[in-house]
Backbone as CSV, one residue per row, in Angstrom:
resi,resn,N_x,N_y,N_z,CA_x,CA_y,CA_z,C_x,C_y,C_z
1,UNK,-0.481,195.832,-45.145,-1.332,195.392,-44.067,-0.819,194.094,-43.453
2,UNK,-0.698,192.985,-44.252,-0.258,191.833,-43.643,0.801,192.115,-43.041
3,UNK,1.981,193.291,-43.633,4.007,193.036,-42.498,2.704,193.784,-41.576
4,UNK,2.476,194.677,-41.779,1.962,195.345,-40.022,1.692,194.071,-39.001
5,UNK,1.023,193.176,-39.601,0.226,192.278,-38.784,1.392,191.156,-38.607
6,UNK,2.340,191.283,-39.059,3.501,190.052,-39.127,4.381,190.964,-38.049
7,UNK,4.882,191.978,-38.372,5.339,192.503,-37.135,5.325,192.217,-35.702
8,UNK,3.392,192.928,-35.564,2.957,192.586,-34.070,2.953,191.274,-34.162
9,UNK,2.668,190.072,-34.628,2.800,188.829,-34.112,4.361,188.442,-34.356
10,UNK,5.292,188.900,-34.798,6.672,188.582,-34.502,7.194,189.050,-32.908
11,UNK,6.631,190.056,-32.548,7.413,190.409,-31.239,6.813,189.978,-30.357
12,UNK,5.301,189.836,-30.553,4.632,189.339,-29.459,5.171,187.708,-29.153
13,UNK,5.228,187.073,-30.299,5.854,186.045,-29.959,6.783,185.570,-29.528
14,UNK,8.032,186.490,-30.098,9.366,186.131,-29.237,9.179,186.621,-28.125
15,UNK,8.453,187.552,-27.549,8.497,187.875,-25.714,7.322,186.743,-25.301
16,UNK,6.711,186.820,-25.994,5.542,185.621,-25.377,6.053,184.705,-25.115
17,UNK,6.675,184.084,-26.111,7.539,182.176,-25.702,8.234,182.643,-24.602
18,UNK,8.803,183.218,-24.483,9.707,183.664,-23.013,8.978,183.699,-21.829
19,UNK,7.655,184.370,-22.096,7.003,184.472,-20.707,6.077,183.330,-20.480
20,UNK,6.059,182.024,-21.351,4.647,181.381,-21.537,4.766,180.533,-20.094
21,UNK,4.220,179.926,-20.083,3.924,178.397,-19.282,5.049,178.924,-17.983
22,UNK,5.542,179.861,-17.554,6.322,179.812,-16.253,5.728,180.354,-14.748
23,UNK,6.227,180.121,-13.515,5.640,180.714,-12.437,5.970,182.354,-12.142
24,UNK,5.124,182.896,-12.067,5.429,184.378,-11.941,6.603,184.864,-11.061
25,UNK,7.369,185.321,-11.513,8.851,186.263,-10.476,7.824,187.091,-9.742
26,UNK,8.184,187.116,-8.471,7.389,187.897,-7.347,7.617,189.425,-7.456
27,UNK,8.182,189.996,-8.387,8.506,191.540,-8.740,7.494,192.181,-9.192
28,UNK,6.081,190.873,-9.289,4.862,191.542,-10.503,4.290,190.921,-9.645
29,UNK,2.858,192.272,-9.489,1.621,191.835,-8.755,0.869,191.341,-9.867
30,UNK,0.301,190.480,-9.969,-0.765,189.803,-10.705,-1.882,190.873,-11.105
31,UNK,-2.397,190.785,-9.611,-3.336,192.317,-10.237,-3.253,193.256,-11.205
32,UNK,-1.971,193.618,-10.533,-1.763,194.654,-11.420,-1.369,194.894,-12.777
33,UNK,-1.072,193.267,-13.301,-0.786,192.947,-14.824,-1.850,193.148,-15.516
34,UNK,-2.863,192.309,-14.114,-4.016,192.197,-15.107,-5.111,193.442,-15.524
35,UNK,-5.091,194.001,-14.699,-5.816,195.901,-14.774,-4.816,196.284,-16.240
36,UNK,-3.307,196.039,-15.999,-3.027,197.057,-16.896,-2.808,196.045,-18.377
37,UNK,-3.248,195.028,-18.677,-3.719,193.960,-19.850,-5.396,194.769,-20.342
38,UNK,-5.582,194.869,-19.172,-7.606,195.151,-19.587,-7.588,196.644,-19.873
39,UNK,-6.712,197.459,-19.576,-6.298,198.193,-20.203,-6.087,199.081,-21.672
40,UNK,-5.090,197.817,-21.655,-4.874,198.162,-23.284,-6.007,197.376,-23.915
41,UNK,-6.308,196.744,-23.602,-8.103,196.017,-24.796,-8.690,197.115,-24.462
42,UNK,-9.050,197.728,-23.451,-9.863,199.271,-23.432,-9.172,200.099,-24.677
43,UNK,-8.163,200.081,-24.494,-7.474,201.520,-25.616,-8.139,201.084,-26.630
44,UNK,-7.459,199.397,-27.039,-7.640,199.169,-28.444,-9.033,198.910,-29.034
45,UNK,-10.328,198.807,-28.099,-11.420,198.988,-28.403,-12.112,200.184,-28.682
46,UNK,-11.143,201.402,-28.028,-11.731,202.880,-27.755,-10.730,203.806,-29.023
47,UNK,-9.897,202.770,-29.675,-8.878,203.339,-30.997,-7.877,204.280,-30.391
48,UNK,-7.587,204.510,-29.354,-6.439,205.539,-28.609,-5.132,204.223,-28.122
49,UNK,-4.597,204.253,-29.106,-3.280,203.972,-29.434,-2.475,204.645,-28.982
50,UNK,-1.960,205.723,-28.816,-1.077,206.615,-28.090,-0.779,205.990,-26.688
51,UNK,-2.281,206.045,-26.233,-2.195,205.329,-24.447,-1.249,204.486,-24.407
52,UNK,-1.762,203.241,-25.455,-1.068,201.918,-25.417,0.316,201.886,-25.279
53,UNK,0.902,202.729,-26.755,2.694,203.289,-27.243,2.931,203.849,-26.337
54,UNK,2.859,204.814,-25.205,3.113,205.404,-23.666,3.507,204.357,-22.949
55,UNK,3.100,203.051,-22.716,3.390,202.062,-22.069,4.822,200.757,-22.369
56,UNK,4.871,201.088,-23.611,5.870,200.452,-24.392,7.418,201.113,-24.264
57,UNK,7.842,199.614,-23.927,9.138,199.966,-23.521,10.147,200.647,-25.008
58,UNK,11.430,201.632,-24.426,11.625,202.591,-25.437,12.197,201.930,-26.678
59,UNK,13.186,200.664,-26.422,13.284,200.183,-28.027,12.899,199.947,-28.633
60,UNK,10.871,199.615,-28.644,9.927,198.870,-29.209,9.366,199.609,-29.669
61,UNK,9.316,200.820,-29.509,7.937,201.598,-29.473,8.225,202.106,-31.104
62,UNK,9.565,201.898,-31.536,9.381,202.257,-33.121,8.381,200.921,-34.076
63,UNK,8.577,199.817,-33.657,7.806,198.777,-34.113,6.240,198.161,-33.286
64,UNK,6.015,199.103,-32.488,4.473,199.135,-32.063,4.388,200.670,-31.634
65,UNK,3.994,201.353,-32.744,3.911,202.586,-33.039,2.194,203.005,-32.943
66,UNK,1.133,203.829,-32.821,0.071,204.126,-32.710,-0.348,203.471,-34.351
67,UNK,0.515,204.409,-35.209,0.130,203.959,-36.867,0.659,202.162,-36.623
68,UNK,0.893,201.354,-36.491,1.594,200.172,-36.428,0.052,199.551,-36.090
69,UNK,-0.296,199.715,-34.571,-1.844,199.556,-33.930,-2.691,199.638,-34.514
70,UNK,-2.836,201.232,-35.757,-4.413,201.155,-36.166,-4.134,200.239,-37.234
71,UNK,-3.091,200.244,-37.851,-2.910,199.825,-39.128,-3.132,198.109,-38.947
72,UNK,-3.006,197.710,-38.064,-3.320,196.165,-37.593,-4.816,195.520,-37.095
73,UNK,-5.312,196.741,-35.777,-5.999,196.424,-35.405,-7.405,196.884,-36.029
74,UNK,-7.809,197.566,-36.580,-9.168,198.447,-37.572,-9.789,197.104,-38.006
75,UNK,-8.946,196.502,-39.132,-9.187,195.639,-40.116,-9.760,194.617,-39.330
76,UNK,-9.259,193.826,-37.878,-9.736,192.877,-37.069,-10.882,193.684,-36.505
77,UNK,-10.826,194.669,-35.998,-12.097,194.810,-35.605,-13.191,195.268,-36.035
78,UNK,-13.350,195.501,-37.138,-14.916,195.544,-38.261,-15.091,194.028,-38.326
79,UNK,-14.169,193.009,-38.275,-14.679,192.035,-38.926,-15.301,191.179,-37.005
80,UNK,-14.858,191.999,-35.826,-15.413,191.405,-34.729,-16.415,191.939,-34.272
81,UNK,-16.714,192.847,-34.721,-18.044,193.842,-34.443,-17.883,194.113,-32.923
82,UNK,-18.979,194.642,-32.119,-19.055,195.303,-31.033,-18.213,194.474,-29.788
83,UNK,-17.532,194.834,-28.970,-17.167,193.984,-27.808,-18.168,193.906,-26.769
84,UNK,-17.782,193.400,-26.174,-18.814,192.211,-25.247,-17.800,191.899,-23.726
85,UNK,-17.299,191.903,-23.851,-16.661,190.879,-22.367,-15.466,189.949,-22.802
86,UNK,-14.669,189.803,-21.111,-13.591,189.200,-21.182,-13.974,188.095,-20.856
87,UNK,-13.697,186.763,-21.677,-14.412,185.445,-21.595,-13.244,184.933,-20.505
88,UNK,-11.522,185.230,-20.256,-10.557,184.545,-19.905,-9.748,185.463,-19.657
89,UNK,-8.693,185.201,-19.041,-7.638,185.798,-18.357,-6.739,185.158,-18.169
90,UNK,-5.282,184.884,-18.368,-4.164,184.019,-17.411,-2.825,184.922,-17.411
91,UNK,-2.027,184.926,-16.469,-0.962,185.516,-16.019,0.003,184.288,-16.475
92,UNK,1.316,184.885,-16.867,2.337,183.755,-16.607,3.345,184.428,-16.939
93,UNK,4.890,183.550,-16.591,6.027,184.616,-16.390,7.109,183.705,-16.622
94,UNK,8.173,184.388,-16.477,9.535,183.630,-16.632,10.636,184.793,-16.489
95,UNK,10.837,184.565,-15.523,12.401,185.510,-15.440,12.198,186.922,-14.798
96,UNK,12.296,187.914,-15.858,12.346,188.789,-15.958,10.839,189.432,-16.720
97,UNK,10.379,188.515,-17.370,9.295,189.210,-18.009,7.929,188.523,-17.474
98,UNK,6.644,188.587,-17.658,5.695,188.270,-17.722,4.464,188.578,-18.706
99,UNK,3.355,187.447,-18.822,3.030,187.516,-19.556,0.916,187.583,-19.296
100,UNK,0.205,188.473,-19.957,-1.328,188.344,-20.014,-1.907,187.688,-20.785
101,UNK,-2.614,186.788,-21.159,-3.193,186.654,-22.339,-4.681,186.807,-21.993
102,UNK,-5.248,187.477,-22.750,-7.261,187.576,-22.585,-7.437,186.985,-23.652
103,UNK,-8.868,186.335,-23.390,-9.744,186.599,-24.662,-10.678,186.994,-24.357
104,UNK,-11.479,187.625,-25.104,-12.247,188.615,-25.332,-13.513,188.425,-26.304
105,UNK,-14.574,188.550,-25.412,-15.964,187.989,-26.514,-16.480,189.139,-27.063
106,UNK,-16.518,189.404,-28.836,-16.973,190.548,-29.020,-18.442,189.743,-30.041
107,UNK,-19.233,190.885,-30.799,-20.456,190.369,-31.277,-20.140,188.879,-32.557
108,UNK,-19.207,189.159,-33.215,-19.249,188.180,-34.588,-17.769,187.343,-33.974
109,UNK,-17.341,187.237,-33.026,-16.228,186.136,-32.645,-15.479,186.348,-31.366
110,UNK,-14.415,185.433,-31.335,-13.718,185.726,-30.004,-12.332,186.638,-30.491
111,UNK,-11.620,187.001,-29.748,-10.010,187.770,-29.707,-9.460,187.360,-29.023
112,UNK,-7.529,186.651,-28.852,-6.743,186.462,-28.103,-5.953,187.848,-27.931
113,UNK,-5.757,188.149,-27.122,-4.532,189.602,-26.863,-3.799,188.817,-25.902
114,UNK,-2.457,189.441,-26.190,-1.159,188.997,-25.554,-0.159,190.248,-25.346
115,UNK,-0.175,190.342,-24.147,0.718,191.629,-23.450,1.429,191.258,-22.727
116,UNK,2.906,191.345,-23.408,4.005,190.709,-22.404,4.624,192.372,-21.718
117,UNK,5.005,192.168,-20.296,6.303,192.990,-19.716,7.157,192.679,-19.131
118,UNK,7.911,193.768,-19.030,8.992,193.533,-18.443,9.144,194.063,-16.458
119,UNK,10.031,194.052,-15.796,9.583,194.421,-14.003,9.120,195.135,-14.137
120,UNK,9.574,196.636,-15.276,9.224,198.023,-14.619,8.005,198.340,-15.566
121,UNK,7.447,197.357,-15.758,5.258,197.289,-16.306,5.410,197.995,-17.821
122,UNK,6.524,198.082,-18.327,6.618,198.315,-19.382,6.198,197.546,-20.674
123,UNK,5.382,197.882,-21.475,4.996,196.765,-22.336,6.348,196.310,-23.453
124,UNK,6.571,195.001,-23.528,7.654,194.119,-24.628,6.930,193.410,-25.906
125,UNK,6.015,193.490,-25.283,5.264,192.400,-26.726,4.114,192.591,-26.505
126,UNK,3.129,192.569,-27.910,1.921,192.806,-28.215,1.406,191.909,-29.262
127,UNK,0.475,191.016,-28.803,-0.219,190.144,-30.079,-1.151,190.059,-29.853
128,UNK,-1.843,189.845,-31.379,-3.285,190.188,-31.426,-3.733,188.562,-32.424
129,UNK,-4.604,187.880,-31.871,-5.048,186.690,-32.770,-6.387,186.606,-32.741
């Protein structure tokens, strides 16, 4: 349980530091990061993982796998109980990639999600805090 969870916060992080604190490359509509960020918190609230791995770019998708997802995310979410609403939102970018971060108000706490891509809206990184 914990490598699952060391995993997703290993990749999310190395694409995250890449995309953090920069001005967005004009190749990415904002919008449209952000629909497809609220997105995947839909999947991962609704347990359809598949959706999510469909979106993931092809070298990754062996290390954010559907089993990779439940096997990470289940355990966090019994302990957050029902969701509630997106408390936050921010876009940010660098280069080639960009980056979402939400948080997310559910009944017993908050959630950070972090969905980095790349131009062609492909997901690179996935973290869950």
């Amino acid at each position: 349980m914990k490598k699952l969870m060391a995993i997703i916060c290993i990749i999310g992080m190395a694409f995250g530091l890449v995309a953090c604190g920069s001005k967005l490359n004009s190749e990415f509509d904002e919008a449209k990061l952000k629909v497809s960020a609220e997105e995947v918190l839909k999947n991962l609230n609704d347990k359809e993982y598949d959706k999510i791995t469909a979106k993931v770019v092809e070298g990754t998708k062996d290390k954010i796998s559907p089993e990779v997802l439940k096997g990470a995310w289940e355990p966090i979410s019994e302990k957050l109980g029902d969701y509630d609403s997106i408390s936050k939102e921010v876009v940010s970018g660098k280069d080639n990639t960009a980056s979402v971060v939400i948080v997310a108000k559910y009944e017993n706490s908050k959630m950070q999600l972090s969905v980095n891509y790349n131009t062609d809206m492909e997901i690179i990184g996935l973290f869950i805090k």
